[in-house]
C-alpha positions in Angstrom: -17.5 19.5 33.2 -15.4 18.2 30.2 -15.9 14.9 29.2 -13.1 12.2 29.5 -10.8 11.2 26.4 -12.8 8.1 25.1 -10.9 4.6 26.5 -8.3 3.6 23.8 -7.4 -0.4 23.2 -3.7 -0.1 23.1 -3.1 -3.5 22.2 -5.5 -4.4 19.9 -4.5 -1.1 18.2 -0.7 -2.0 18.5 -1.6 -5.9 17.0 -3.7 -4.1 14.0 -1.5 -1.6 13.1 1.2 -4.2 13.3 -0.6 -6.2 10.6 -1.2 -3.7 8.9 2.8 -1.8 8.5 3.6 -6.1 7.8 1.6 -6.2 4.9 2.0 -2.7 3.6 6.1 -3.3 3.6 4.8 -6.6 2.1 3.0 -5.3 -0.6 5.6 -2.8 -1.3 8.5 -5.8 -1.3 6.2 -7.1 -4.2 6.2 -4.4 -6.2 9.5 -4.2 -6.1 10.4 -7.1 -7.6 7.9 -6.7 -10.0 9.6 -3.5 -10.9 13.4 -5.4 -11.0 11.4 -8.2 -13.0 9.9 -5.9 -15.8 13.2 -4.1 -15.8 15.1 -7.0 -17.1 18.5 -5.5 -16.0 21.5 -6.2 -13.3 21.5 -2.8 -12.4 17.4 -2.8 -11.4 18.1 -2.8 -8.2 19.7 0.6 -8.5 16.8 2.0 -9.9 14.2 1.0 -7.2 15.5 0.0 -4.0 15.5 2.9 -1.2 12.5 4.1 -3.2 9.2 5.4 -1.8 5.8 3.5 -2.2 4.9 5.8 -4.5 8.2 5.9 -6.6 7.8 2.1 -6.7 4.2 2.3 -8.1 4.6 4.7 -10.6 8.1 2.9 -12.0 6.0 -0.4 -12.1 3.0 2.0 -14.1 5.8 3.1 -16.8 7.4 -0.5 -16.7 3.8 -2.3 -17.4 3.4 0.5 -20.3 6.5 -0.3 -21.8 6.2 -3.9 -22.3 4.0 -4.5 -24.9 3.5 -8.2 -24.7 1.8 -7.6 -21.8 -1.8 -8.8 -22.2 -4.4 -6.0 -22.6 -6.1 -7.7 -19.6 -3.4 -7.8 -17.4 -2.3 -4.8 -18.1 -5.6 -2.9 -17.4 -5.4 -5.3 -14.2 -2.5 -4.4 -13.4 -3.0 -0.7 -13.4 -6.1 -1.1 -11.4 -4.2 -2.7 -8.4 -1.7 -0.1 -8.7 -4.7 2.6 -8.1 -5.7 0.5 -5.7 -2.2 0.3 -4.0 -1.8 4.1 -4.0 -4.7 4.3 -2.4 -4.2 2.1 0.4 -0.7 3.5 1.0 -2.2 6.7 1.2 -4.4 5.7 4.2 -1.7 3.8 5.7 0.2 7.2 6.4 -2.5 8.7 8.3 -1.7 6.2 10.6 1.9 5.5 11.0 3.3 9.0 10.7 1.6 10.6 13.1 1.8 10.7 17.2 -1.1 9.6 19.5 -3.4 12.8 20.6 -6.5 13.9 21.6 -8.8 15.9 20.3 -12.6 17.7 20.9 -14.0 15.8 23.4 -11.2 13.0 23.5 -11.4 11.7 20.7 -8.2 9.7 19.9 -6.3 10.1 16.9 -3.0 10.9 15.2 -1.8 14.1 15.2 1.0 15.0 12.4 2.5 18.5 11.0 2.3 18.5 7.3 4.8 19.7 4.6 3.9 23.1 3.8 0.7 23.9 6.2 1.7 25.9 9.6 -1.2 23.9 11.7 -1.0 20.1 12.7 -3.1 17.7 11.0 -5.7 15.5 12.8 -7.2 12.3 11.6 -9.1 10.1 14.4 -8.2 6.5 15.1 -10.3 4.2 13.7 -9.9 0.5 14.8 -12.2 -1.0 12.5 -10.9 1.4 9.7 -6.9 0.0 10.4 -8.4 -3.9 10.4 -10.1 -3.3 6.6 -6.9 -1.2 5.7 -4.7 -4.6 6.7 -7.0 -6.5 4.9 -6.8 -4.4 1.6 -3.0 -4.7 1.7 -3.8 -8.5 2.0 -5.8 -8.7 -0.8 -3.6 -6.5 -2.8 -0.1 -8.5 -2.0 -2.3 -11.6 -3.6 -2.8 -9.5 -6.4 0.4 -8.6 -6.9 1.5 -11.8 -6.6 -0.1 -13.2 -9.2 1.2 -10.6 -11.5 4.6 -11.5 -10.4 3.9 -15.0 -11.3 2.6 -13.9 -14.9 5.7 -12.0 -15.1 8.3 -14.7 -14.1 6.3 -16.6 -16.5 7.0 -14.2 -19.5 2.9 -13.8 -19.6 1.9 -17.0 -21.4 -1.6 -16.6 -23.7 -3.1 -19.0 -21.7 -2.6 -17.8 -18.0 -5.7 -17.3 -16.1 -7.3 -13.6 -15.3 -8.9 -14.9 -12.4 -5.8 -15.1 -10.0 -5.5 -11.3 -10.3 -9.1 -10.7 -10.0 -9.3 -11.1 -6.0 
């Protein structure tokens, strides 16, 4: 006898991945600006917006490179929220482009085709997995927000490392 597809929480998933697609497009609205920030141009926001995640990231990467009065510590900050980012974002598309399915002995998952590769990709849904993913994205948009704050500030000697720290 095959065994049933394993009972799926459609609404807590729904509420989680919710959160989790509002702080992503959160995070990604702060990198952004930090991008049109560093840019220090009219025309910035014909350079970034439209662009993909990681378009965004690696702009802000060349951006934080480029502007030398950038503290050594922020900067090496800086870069390691960015690898952090990418990283998150990464995870995030195993869950939003894909389409509910099934798989083995029904386990539920996302099921996606993948540029380049004839077979379909399957990654299983993991609620506990999506609720830590949200909460990275939280942690990181704090992150990013304090380096948008150093920015807007013109990165004064004295600011604090902490803030970006979190």
């Amino acid at each position: 006898m095959a065994d049933t597809p394993h009972m799926l929480d459609f609404d807590a998933l729904d509420r989680t991945l919710g959160w989790m697609i509002r702080d992503a497009a959160t995070l990604e609205m702060y990198l952004e600006t930090i991008a049109k920030v560093l840019c220090q141009s009219p025309y910035a926001a014909l350079l970034i917006n439209g662009e993909t995640s990681s378009r965004v990231m690696n702009v802000c990467k060349v951006l934080i490179e480029a502007h030398t009065e950038i503290p050594e510590t922020h900067r090496a900050e800086s870069k390691k929220m960015l690898t952090e980012a990418k990283a998150a974002f990464e995870r995030r598309h195993s869950y939003v482009h894909g389409a509910i399915a099934w798989e083995g002995a029904g386990i539920p998952g996302n099921m996606r085709s993948r540029r380049l590769k004839a077979g379909q990709d399957f990654q299983p849904l993991d609620l506990q997995d999506l609720e830590q993913l949200a909460g990275e994205f939280n942690r990181l948009i704090g992150r990013a927000n304090a380096f948008l704050g150093l920015a807007l500030a013109g990165f004064p000697s004295h600011a604090p490392q902490a803030a970006m720290n979190n």
